[in-house]
N, C-alpha and C positions, 0 to 999 in steps of 0.2 A: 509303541507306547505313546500315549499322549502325551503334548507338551505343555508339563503343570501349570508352568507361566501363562496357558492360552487363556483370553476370556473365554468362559462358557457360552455367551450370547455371541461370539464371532460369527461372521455371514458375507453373506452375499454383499447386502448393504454396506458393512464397513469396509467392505473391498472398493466398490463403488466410491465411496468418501473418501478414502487413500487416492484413490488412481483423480477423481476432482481437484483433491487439493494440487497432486505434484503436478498436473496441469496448467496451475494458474501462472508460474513463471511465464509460460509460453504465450498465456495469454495476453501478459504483461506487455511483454515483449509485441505483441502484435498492436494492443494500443495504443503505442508508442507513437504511431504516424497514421492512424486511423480510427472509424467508428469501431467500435468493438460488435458483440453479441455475436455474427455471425462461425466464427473457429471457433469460441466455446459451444457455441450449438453443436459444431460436428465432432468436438474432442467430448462429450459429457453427456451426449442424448442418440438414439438412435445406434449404438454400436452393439455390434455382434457379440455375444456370450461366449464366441468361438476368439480365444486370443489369437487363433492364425489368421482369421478375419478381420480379427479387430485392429494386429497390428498395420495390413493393406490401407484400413480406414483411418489408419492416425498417421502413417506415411502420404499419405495423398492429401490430406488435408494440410500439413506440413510444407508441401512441396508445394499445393498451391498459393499458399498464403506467405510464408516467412520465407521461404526459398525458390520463389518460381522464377528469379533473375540470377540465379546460382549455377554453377555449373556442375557443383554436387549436388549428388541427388542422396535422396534420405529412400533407403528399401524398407519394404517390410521386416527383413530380419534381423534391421537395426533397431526395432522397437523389442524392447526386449520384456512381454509378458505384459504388454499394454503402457506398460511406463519405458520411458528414452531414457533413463539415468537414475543415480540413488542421489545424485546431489544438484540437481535443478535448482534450487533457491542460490546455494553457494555461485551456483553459474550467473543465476541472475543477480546479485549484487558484483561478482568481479565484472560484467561490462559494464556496472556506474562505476568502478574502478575504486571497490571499497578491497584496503590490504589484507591480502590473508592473515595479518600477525597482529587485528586490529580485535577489539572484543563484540564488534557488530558478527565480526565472520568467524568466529568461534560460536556463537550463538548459533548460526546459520546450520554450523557442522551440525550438530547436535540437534536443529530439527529435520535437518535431510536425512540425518540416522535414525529418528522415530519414524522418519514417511516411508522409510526404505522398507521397515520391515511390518510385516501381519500386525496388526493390533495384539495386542497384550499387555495384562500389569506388570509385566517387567518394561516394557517402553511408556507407557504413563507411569511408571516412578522412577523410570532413568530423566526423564523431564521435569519431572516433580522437584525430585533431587537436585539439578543444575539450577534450578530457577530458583529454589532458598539458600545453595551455598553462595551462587554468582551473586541475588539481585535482592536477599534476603523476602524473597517474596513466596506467600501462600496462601492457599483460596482453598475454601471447602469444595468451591465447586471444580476442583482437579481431585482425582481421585481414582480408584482404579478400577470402580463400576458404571464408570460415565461411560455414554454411550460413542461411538467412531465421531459420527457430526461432531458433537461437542468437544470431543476430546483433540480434532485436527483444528474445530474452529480457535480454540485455545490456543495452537502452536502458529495459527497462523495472526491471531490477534497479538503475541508475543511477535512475531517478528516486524509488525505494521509499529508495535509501540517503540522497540529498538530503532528504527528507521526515524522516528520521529523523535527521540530522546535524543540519538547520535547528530541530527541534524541541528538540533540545538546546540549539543556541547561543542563540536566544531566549525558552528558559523557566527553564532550570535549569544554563547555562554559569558563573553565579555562585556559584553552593551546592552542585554536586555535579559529579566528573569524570564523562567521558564512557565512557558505553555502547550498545553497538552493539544496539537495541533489533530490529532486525531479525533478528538473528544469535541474541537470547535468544528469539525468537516461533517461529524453525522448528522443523517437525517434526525433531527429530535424536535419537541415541542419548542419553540421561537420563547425564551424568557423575556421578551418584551412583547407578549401576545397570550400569554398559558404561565402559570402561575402555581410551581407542584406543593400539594400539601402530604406532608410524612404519614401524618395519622390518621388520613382517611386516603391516603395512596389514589389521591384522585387529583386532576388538572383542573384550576379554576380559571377560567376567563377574564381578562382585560380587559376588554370589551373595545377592542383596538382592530379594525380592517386588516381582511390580506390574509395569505395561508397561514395557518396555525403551525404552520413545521418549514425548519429551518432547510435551504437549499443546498445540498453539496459544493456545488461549482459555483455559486454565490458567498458562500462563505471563505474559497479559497481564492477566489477573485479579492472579494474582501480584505483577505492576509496578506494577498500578492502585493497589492497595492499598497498597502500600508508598511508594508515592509519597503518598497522599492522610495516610497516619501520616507521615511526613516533615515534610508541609506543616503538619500540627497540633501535632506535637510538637517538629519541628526535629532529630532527632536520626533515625536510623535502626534500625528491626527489626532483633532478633538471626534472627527467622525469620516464618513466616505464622501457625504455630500459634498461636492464639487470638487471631490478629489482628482477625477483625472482630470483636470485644468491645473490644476497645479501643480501634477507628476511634470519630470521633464523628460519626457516618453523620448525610448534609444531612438534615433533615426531611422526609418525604415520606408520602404516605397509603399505610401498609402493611399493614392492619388484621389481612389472613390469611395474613402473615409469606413475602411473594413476596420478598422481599430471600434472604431464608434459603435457601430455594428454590433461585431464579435461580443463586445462588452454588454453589449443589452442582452443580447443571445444566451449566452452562458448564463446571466444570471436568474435568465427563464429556466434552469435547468438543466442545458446542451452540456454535453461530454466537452472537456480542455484533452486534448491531447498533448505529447510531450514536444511533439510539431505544433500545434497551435503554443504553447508555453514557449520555448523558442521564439517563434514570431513576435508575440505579444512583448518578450524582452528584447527586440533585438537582436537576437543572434540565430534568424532564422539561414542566413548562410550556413551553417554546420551542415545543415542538409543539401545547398544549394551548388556550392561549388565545385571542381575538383576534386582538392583536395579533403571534400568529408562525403563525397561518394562511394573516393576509395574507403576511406576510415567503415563508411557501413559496411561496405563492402565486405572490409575484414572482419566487421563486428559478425556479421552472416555467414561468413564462410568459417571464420573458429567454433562460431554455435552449431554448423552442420559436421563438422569434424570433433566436436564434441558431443555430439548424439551417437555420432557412428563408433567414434574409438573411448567412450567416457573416460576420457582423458581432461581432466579440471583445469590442467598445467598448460592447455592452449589455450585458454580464454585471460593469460597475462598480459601486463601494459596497455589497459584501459586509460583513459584519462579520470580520474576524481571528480563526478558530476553529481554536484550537490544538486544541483536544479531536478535533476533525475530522482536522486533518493526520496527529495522532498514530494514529487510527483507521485511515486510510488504510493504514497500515504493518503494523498487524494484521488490515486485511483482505485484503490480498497475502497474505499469508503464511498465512492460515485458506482462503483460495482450493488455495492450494497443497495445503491439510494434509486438506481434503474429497477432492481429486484420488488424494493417495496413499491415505488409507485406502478409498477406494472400491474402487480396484484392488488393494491389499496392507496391509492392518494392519500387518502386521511391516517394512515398508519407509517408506523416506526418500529426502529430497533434501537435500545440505548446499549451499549454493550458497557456495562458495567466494568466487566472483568477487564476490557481496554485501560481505562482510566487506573485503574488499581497497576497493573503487569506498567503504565507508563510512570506512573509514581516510584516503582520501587527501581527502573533502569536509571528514571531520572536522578533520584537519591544514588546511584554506584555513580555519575559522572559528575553530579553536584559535589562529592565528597573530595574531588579533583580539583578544585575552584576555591584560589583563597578569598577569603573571605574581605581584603581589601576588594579584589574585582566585585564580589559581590555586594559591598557598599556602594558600589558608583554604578550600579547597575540600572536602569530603568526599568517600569512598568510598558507592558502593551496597554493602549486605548481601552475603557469601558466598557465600547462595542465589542470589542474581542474578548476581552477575559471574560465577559455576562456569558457571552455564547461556550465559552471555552472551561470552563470550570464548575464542576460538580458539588455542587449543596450537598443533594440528598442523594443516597444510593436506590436508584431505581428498579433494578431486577436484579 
């Protein structure tokens, strides 16, 4: 007997979309210290229809890339039906060493339990259901006739806005209001360039030089900075202009001025890795020394002993890497901004439903906050809220 819960329209395709999504932890994890594109090429394109083929191809790929300094090996018959686990995301927040008992990683549970299983409206309204009792949040466009794409890109635009809502409440919920940092990273029309009007849902011109759409890796450069003069000076930029002369940038061995560099680079659009982010702050030893060779070391060897035995309870006693979370958030969003300029320079995605799923996380951890902290609280700069805050509902 068929199972009434199934969507009718289930396929091929939304299998495809499930096994994408629980992929992208791993991708994650590989960006970490590198350019990306080439492991999502071999985990998401080109694989066999045959799962005993396919698991060969997602062990090899595996091995070469995350684990080829390891001395465990990942087999084929640890990929279990093309996916390594039912809780990849859970995995990927406990090595930035987010607590199980924390509400970022109860969220987490709950969409590794939608990705585990077949599509169906019993899993788009067990999600439904958590997102308006936890965050009081709900969208038409969640529903239980959407289609796979849409319906994962939903759980994973929910987990991009948690990451960015939590990162507020425990770094900076004290000394500065909230901004929707995911909403300032996308690619979108530049509102000091493009000018949106509601009633004819058309962009109007400023008539102002320079690309019409805002840069990923420029905008989070943008943040980084202004955040790190914040934290020195305590008071806030009127703008970026001549801001790094002003930063008191960590010490670092820069001899043939790759700082200078890097910063024009990136804001051409180049990928920030979570090793360039590091450097750039100073604390590019984590990678360099001993003692966080071993730390990778173990970070690599509990993730391959956690593919093999999906065992969650080995990837405990991370250290708490805010810098990590916060990077997560900008590498969603720089995933996205390679995609479109690949296929269209002149094009975008504004993800609406982000901005909305970040508003109602941010209201459950605002509700936390009295309200004296929030009178002595400060504003972010112009430059950042114009970029980072939504007028009009776009799509």
């Amino acid at each position: 007997m068929a199972d009434k819960n199934m969507n009718l329209c289930d396929t091929e395709e939304d299998e495809r979309q499930r096994y994408i999504f629980n992929m992208l932890p791993n991708y994650f994890i590989i960006q970490m210290g590198a350019e990306p594109n080439k492991l999502l090429k071999q985990l998401t394109t080109g694989l066999s229809k045959d799962h005993r083929k396919r698991s060969f191809q997602i062990a090899k790929a595996l091995n070469d890339s995350i684990f080829a300094s390891l001395d465990i090996y990942i087999n084929a018959q640890d990929i279990r039906k093309g996916e390594m686990s039912a809780n990849l995301y859970q995995a990927l927040i406990r090595i930035m060493g987010v607590a199980p008992d924390s509400k970022l990683y109860e969220h987490t549970k709950i969409i590794d339990t939608c990705v585990s299983q077949t599509l169906s409206e019993s899993v788009i309204n067990q999600f439904k259901v958590y997102l308006y009792y936890e965050f009081d949040y709900e969208s038409d466009e969640l529903h239980v006739d959407m289609n796979a794409e849409n319906f994962y890109m939903h759980l994973l635009l929910s987990f991009v806005a948690h990451l960015d809502a939590y990162f507020h409440h425990h770094e900076c919920s004290s000394t500065v209001n909230p901004l929707s940092l995911g909403h300032l990273f996308q690619k979108k029309p530049d509102p000091n360039k493009l000018q949106y009007d509601a009633e004819t849902d058309e962009f109007i011109s400023l008539g102002k030089k320079g690309s019409l759409f805002t840069r990923t890796s420029r905008t989070f450069l943008q943040w980084s900075q202004t955040w790190l003069y914040f934290q020195q000076y305590q008071e806030m930029p009127e703008s970026t202009r001549g801001i790094n002369n002003e930063i008191k940038w960590p010490a670092i061995n820069d001899p043939e001025g790759r700082r200078e560099y890097y910063i024009r680079r990136t804001s051409e659009g180049k990928w920030i890795t979570l090793i360039d982010l590091y450097w750039l702050l100073g604390i590019e030893d984590r990678t360099d020394d001993d003692e966080s060779r071993k730390a990778l070391h173990l970070r690599q060897n509990n993730m391959a002993k956690y593919i093999k035995n999906a065992d969650i309870e080995t990837l405990e006693g991370f250290d708490h890497n805010f810098v990590g979370l916060i990077w997560l958030v900008y590498a969603f969003f720089q995933i996205l901004y390679d995609k479109g300029t690949q296929s269209d320079s002149d094009s975008c995605i504004i993800y609406d439903d982000y901005y909305d799923l970040w508003e109602s996380i941010t209201d459950h951890y605002e509700s936390k906050v009295s309200e004296n902290i929030k009178n002595d609280r400060i504003e972010w700069p112009d430059y950042l809220k114009k970029q980072a805050t939504r007028n009009e509902r776009m799509a």
